[in-house]
N, C-alpha and C positions, 0 to 999 in steps of 0.2 A: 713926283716922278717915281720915287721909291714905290709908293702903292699900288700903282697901275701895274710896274713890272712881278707886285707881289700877286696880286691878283690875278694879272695873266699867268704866273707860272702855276698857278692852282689850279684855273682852270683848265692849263693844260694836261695838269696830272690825273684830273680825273676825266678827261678826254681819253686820253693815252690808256688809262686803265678800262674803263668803256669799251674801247676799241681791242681791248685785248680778252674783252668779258669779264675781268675782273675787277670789275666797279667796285667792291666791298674793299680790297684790297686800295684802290685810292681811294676812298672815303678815310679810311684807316689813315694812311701817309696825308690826308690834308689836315686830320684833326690832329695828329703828331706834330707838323708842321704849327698849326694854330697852338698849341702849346708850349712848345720851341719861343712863339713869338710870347707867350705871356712872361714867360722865363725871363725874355731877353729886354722887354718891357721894366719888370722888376728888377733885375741888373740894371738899368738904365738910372728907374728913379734911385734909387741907392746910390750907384755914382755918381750921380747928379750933384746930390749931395754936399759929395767933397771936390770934386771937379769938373769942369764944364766939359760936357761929353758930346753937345752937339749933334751931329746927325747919325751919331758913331749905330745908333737902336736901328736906326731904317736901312742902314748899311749893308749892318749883320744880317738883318731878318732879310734884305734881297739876294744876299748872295745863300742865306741858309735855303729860299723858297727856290732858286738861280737849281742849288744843289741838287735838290728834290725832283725839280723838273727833267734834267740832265739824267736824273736817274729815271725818270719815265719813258724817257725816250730811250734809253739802252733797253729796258725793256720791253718797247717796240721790234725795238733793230735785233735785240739779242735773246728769244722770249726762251729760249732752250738751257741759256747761261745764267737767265734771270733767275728760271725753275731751281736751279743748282746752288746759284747762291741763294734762296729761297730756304731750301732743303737744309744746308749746312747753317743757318742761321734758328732754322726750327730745332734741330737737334742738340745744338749746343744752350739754346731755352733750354729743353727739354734736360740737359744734363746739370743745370746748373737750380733746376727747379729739383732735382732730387738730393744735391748735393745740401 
């Protein structure tokens, strides 16, 4: 069940970014996404390890993909706020690549 709801929340995001013209920019947030899930993959088998962790991997990785969706859709609804938080998240890159 977990996969399907991972899946649709991706292909929503690169819907949502599509639709906003900025396909490069969900391309971007799916393979962020996809590497989030590798992370959380390798967290997984390591706790595994020492205790039974169960479906605790497919959990995180739906609500992390849950997250990402949620955030495509306010950039639907909110493309003027997105641009903003957008801007103040490049700048502080940008400050912390000089620092």
């Amino acid at each position: 069940m977990a996969m399907w709801i991972i899946l649709g929340c991706m292909a929503f995001i690169i819907l949502a970014g599509s639709a906003r013209g900025r396909g490069g920019v969900a391309f971007a947030d799916v393979t962020t996404l996809v590497m989030l899930f590798g992370l959380i993959a390798l967290a997984d088998l390591v706790l595994s390890r020492f205790t039974d962790t169960g479906d605790m991997a497919w959990t995180v990785a739906a609500l992390l993909a849950g997250g990402f969706a949620i955030d495509a859709l306010y950039g639907l609804m909110a493309p003027e706020r997105q641009r903003r938080r957008d801007q103040k998240l490049r700048q502080l890159m940008h400050r912390r690549r000089r620092a």
